[in-house]
DOTOR-778387 format. One record per atom (N, C-alpha, C): chain; atom name; x, y, z. Coordinates in nm, 2 decimals, always signed. Example, Ala and Ser with C-alpha at 12.3 -4.5 7.8 and 13.67 -1.06 7.14 Angstrom:
2
   chain   atom        x        y        z
       A      N    +1.32    -0.57    +0.78
       A     CA    +1.23    -0.45    +0.78
       A      C    +1.32    -0.33    +0.78
       A      N    +1.28    -0.22    +0.71
       A     CA    +1.37    -0.11    +0.71
       A      C    +1.29    +0.00    +0.79
END
This chain:
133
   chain   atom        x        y        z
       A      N    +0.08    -0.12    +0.00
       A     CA    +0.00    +0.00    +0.00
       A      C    +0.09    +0.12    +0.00
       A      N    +0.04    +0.24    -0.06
       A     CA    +0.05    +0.36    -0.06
       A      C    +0.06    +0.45    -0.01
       A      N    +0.16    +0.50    +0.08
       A     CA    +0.15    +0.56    +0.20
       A      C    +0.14    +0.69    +0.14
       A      N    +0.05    +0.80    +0.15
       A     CA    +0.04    +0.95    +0.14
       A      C    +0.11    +1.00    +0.21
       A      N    +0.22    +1.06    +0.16
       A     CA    +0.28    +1.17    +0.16
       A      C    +0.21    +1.32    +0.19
       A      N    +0.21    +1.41    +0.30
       A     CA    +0.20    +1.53    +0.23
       A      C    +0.27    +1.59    +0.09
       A      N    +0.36    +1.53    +0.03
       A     CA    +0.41    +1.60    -0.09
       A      C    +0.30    +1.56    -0.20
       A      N    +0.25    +1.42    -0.22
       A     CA    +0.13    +1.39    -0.34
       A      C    +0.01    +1.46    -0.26
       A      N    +0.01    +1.49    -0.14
       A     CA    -0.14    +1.59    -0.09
       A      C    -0.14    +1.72    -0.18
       A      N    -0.02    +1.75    -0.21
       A     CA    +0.03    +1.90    -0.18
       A      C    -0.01    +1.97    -0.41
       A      N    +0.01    +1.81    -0.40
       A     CA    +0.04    +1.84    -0.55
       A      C    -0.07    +1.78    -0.62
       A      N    -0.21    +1.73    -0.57
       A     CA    -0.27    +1.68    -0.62
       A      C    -0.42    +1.85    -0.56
       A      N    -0.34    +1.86    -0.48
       A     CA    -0.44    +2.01    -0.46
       A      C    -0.41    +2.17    -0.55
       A      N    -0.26    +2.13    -0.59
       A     CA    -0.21    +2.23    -0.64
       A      C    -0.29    +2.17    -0.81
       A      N    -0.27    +2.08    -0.79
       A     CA    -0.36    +2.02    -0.94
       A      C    -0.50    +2.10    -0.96
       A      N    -0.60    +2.05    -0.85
       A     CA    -0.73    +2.11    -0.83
       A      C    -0.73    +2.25    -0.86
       A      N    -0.64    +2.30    -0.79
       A     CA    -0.64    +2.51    -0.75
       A      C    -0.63    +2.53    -0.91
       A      N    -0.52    +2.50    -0.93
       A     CA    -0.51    +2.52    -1.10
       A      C    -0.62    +2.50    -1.21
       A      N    -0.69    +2.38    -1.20
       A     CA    -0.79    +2.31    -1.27
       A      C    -0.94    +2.44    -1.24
       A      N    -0.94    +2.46    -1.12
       A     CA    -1.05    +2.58    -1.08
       A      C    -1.02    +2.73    -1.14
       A      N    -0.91    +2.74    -1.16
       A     CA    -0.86    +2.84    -1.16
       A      C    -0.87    +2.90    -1.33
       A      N    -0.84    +2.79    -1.39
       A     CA    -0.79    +2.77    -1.56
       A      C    -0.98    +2.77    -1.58
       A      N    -1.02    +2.76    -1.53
       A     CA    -1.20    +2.70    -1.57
       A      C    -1.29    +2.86    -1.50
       A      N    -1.26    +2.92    -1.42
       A     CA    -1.27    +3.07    -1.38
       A      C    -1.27    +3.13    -1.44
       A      N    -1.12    +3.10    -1.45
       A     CA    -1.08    +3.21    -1.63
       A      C    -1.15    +3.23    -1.76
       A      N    -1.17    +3.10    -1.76
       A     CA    -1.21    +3.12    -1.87
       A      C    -1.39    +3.11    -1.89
       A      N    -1.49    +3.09    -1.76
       A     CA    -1.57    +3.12    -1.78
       A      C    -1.57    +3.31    -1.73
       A      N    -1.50    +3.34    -1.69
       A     CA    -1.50    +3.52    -1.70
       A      C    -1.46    +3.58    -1.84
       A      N    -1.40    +3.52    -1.89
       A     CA    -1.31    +3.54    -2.06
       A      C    -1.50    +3.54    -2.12
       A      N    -1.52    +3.41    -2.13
       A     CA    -1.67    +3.43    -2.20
       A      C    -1.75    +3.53    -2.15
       A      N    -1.80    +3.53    -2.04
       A     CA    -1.91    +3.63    -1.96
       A      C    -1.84    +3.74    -2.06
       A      N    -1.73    +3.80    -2.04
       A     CA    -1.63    +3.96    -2.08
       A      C    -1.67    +3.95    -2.25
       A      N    -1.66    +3.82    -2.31
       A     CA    -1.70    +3.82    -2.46
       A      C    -1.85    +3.87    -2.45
       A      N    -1.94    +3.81    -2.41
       A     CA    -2.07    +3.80    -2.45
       A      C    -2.09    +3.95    -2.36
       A      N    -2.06    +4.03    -2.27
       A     CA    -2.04    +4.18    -2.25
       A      C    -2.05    +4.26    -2.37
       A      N    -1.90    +4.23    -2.41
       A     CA    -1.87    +4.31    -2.48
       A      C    -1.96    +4.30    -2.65
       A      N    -2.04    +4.19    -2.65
       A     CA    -2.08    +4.20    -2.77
       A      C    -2.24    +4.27    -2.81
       A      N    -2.30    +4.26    -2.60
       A     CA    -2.41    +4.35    -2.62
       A      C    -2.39    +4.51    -2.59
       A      N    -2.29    +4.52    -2.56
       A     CA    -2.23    +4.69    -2.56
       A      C    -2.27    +4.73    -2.66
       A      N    -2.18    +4.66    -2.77
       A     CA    -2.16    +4.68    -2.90
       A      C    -2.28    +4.69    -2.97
       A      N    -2.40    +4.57    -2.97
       A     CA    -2.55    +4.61    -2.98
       A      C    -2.63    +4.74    -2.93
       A      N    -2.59    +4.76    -2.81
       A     CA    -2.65    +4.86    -2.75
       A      C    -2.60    +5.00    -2.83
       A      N    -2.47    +4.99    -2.82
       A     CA    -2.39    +5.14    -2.94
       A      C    -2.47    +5.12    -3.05
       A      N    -2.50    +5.06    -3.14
       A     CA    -2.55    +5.09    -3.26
       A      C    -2.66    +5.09    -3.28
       A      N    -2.77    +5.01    -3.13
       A     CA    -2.89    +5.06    -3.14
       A      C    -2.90    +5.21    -3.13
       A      N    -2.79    +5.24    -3.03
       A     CA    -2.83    +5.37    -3.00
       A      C    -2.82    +5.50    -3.11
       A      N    -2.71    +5.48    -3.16
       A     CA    -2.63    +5.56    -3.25
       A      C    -2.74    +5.50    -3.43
       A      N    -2.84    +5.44    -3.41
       A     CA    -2.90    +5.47    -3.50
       A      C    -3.03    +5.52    -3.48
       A      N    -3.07    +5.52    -3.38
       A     CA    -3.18    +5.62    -3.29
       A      C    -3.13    +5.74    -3.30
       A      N    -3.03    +5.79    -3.29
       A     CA    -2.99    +5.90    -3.28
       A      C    -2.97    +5.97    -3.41
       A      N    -2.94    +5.92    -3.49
       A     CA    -2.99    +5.96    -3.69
       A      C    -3.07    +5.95    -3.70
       A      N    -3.19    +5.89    -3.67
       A     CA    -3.31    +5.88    -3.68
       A      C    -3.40    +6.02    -3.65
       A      N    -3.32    +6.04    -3.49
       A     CA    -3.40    +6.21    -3.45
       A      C    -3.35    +6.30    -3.50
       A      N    -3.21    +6.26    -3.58
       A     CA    -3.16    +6.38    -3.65
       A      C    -3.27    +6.41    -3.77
       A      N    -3.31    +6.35    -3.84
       A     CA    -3.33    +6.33    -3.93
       A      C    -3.48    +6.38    -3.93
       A      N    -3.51    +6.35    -3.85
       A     CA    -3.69    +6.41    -3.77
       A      C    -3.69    +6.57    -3.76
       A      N    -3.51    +6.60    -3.71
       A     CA    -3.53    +6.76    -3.70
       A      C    -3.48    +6.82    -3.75
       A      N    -3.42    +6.76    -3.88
       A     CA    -3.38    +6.82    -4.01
       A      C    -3.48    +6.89    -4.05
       A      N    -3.62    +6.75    -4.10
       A     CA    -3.73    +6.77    -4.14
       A      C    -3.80    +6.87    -4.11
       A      N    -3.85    +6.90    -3.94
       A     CA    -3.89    +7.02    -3.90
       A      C    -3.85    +7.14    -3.90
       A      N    -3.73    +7.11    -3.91
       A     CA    -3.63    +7.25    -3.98
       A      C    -3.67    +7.28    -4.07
       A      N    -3.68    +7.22    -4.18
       A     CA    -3.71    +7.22    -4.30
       A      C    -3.88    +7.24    -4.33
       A      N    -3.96    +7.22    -4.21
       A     CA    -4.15    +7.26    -4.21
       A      C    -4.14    +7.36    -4.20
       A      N    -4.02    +7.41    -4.07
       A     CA    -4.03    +7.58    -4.02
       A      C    -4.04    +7.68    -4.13
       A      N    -3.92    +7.66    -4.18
       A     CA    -3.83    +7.72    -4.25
       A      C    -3.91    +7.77    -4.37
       A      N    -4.00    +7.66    -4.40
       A     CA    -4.12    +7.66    -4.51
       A      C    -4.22    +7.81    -4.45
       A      N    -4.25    +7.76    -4.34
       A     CA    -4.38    +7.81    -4.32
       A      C    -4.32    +7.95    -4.29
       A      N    -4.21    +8.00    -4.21
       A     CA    -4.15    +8.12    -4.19
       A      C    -4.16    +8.21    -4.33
       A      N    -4.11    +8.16    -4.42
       A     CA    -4.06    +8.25    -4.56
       A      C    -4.24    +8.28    -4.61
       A      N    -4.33    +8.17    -4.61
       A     CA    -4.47    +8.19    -4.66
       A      C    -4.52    +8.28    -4.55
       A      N    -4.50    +8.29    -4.42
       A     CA    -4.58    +8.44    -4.34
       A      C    -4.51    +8.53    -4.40
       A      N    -4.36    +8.54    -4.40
       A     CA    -4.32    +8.69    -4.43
       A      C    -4.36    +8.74    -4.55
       A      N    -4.40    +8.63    -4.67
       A     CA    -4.45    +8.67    -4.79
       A      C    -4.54    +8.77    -4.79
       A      N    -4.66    +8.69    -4.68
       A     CA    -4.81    +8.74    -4.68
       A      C    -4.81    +8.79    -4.52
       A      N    -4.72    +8.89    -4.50
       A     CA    -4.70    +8.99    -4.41
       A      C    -4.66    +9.14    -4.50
       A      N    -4.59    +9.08    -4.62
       A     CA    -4.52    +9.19    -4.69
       A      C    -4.62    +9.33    -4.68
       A      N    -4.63    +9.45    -4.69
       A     CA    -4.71    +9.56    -4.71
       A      C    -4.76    +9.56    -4.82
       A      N    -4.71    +9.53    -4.93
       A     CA    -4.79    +9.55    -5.02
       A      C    -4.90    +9.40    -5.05
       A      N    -4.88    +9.29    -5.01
       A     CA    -4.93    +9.18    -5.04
       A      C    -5.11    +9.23    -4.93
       A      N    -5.04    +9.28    -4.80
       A     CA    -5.21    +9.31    -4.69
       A      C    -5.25    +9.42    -4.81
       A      N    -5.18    +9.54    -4.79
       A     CA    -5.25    +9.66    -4.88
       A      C    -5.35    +9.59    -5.01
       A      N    -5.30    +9.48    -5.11
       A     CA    -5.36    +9.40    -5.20
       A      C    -5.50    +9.37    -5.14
       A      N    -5.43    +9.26    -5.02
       A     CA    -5.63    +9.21    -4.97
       A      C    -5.70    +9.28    -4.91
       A      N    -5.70    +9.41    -4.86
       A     CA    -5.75    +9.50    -4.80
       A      C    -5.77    +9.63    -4.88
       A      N    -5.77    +9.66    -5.01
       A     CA    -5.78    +9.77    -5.11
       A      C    -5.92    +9.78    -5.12
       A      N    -5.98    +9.65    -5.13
       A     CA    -6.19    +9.68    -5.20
       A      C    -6.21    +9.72    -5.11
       A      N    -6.18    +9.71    -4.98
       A     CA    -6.26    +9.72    -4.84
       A      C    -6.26    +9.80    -4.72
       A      N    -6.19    +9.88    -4.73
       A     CA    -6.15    +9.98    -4.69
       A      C    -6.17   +10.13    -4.74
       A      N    -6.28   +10.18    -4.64
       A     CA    -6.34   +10.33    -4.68
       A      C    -6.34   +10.42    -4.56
       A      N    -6.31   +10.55    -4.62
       A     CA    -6.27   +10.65    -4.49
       A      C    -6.39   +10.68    -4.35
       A      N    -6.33   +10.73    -4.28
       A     CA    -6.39   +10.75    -4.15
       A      C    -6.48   +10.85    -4.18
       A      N    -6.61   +10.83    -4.15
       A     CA    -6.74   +10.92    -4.11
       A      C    -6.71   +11.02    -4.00
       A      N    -6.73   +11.12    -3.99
       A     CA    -6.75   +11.24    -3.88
       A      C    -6.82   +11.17    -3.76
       A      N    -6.89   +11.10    -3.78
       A     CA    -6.96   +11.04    -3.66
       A      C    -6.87   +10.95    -3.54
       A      N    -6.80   +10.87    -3.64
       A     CA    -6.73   +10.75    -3.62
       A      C    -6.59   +10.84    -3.53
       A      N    -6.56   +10.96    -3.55
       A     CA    -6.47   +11.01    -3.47
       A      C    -6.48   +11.04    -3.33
       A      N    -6.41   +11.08    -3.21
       A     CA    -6.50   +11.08    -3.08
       A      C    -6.36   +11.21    -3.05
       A      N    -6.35   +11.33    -3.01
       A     CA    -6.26   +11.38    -2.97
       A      C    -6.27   +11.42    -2.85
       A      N    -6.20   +11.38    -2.74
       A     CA    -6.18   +11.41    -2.62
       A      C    -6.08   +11.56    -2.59
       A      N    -6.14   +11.61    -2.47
       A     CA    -6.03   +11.73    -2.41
       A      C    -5.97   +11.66    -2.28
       A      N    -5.83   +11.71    -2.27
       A     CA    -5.72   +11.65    -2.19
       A      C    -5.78   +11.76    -2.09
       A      N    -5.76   +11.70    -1.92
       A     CA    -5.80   +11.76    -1.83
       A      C    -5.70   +11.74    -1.70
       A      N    -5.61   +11.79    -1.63
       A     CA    -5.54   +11.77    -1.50
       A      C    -5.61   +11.78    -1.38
       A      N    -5.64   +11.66    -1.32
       A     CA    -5.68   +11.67    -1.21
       A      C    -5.59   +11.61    -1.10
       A      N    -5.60   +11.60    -0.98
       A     CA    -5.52   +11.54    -0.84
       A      C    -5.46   +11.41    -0.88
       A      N    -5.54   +11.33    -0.91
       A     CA    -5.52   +11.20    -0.97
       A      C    -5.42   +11.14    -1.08
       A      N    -5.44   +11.20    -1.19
       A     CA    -5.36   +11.21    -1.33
       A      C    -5.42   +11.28    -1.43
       A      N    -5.42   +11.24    -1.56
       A     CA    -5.50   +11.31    -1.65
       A      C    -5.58   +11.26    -1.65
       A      N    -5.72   +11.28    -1.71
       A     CA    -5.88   +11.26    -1.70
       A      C    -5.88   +11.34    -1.86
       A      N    -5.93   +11.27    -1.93
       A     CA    -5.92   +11.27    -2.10
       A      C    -6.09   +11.30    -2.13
       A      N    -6.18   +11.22    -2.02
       A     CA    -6.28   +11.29    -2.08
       A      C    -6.36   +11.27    -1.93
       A      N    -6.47   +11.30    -1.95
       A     CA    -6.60   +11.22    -1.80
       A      C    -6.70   +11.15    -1.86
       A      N    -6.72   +11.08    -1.80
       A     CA    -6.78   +10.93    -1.87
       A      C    -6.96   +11.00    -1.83
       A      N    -6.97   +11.06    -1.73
       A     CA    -7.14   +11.13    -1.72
       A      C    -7.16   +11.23    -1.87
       A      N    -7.02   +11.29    -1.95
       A     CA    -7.11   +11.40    -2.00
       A      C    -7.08   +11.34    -2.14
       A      N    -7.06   +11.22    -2.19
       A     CA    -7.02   +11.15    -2.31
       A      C    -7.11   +11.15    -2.37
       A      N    -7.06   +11.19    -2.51
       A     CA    -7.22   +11.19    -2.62
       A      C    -7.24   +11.08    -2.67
       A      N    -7.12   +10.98    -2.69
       A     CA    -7.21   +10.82    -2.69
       A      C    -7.18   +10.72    -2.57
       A      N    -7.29   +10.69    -2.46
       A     CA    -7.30   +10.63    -2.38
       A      C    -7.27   +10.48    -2.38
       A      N    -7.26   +10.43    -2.46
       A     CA    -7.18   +10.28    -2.51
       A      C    -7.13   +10.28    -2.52
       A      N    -6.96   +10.38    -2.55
       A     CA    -6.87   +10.38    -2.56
       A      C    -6.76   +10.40    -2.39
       A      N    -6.66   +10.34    -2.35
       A     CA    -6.62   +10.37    -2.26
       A      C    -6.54   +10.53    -2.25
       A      N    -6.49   +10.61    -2.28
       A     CA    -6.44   +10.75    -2.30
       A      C    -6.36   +10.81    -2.22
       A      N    -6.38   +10.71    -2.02
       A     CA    -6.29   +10.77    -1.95
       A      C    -6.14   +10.65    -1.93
       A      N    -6.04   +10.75    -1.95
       A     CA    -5.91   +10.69    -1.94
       A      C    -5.85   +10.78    -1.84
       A      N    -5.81   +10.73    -1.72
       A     CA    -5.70   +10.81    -1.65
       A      C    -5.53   +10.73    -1.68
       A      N    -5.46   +10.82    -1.68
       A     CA    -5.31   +10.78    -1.62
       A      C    -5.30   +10.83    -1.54
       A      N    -5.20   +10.74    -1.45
       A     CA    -5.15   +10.76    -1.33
       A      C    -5.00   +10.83    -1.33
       A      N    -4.96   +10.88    -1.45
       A     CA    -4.85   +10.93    -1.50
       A      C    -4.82   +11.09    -1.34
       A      N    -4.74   +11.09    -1.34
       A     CA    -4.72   +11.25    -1.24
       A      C    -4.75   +11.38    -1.32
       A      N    -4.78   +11.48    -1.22
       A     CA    -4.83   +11.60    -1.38
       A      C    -4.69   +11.70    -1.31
       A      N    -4.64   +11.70    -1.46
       A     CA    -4.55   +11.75    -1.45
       A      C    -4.55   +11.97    -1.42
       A      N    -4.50   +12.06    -1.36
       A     CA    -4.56   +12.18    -1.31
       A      C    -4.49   +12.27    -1.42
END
């Protein structure tokens, strides 16, 4: 019979540590592979999401940009003066209202709303402005 030695104890564990060790490795080596390969998924999902919204705000750049140049067209003065030429007729004497400016304690008082010749209309405006002496 075979008498055990601690030296075959010694070296049949140093066997094992190694065997654990070599099998560690290289299930961490895989895990680190299969990492690194949904990173790499994830990057190019992302980074084509991200051309994608580019590409959305190109477009609405390009709606703005549309619609901006078409108001300023039909803002121009002469383009309103065009749709506004048939329909437009001068002021009636009536249609005028002329107030007298008045200083009182308060501010100016522009008209009195008791002695107003048209009663539907509001007529009194004060400012609160200071009266200057």
């Amino acid at each position: 019979m075979i008498k055990k030695t601690p030296f075959t104890f010694s070296q049949s564990r140093v066997r094992q540590n190694c065997i654990t060790s070599l099998v560690g490795l290289g299930l961490l080596t895989v895990c680190c592979a299969f990492t690194l390969v949904w990173m790499q998924q994830e990057i190019s999902r992302t980074a084509s999401q991200g051309a994608k919204l580019e590409s959305q705000l190109a477009e609405k750049v390009d709606k703005l940009r549309y619609l901006d140049e078409k108001i300023s067209r039909l803002h121009q003065p002469i383009v309103l003066q065009g749709k506004v030429s048939g329909m437009l007729r001068a002021a009636e004497d009536l249609q005028v209202v002329w107030v007298s400016e008045r200083i009182s304690a308060e501010g100016r008082i522009y008209a009195d709303a008791t002695r107003s010749s048209a009663p539907g209309l509001a007529l009194m405006f004060e400012s609160k402005t200071p009266v200057n002496p």
